[in-house]
C-alpha positions in Angstrom: -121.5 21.6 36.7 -124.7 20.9 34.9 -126.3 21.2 31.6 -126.4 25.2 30.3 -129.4 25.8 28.0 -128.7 28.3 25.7 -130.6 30.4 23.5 -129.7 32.8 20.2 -129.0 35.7 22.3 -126.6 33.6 24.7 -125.0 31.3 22.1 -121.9 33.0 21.4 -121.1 34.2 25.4 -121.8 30.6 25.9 -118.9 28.8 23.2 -116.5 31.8 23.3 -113.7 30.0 26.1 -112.6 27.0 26.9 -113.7 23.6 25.3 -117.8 23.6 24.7 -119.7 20.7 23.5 -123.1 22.0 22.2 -126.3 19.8 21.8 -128.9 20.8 18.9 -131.9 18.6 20.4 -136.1 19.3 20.1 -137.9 17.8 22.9 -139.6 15.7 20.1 -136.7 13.9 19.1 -136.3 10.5 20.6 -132.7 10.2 20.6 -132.3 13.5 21.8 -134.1 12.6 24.7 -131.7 9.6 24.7 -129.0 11.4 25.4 -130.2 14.0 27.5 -129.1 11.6 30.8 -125.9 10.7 29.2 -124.8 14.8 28.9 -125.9 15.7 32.4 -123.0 13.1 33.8 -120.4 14.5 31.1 -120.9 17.7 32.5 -120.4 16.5 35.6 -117.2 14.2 34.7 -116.0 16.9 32.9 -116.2 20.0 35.2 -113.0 22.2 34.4 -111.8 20.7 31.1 -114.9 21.2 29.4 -118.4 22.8 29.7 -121.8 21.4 27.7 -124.4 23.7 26.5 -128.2 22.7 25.1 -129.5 24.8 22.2 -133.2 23.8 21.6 -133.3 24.2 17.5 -137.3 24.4 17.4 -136.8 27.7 20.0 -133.4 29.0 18.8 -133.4 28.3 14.7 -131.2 31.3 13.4 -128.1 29.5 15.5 -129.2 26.3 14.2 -129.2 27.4 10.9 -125.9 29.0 11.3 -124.2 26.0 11.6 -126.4 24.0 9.3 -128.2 21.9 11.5 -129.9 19.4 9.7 -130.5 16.5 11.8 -130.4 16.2 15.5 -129.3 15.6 18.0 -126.2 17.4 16.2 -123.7 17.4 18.8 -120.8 20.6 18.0 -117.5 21.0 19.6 -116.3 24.1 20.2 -113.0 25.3 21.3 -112.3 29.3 22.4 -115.5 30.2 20.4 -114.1 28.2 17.1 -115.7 24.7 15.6 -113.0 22.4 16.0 -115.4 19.6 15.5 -118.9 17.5 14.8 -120.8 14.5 15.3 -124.3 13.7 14.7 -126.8 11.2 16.9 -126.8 9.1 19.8 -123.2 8.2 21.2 -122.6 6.5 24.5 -120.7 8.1 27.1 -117.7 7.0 26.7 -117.5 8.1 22.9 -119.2 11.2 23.6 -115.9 11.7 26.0 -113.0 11.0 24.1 -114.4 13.2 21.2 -114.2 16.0 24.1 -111.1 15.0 25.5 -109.4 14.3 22.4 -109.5 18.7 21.7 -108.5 19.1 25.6 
């Protein structure tokens, strides 16, 4: 499965089953684009336990601002459409993967 962009209008379909790990990136921000690479093989790796979804905060601020983006990337966890957890900036894979798995 790849990378879902999502936008305000799609944000809540998007977190509301499963596991979700949502991205708050801005195609300016250098680790953002850091990460980018490292997301699209999560979402590979972790087809069926858990899905990823992009929220671009420069085009989509009222969900950033929901959650109180402040800095990105700001990377939220989301399980059956509730925040079960957060972390901010770049992570490797491998972290980025057992703060998924550890909610699965």
């Amino acid at each position: 499965m790849s990378v879902i962009n999502a936008t305000d209008a799609t944000f809540q379909n998007e977190i509301k089953d499963g596991l979700v790990l949502v991205d708050f990136w801005a195609a300016w921000c250098g680790p953002c684009k850091m990460i980018a690479p490292v997301l699209d093989e999560l979402a590979t790796e972790l087809e069926g336990k858990a899905k990823i979804v992009k929220v671009n905060v420069d085009e989509n601020q009222s969900t950033a601002a929901e959650f109180q983006v402040m800095s990105i990337p700001t990377l939220l966890l989301f399980k059956d459409g509730e925040l079960v957890d957060k972390t901010m900036g770049f992570q490797p894979k491998e972290a980025l993967q057992s703060f998924v798995e550890k909610h699965a």
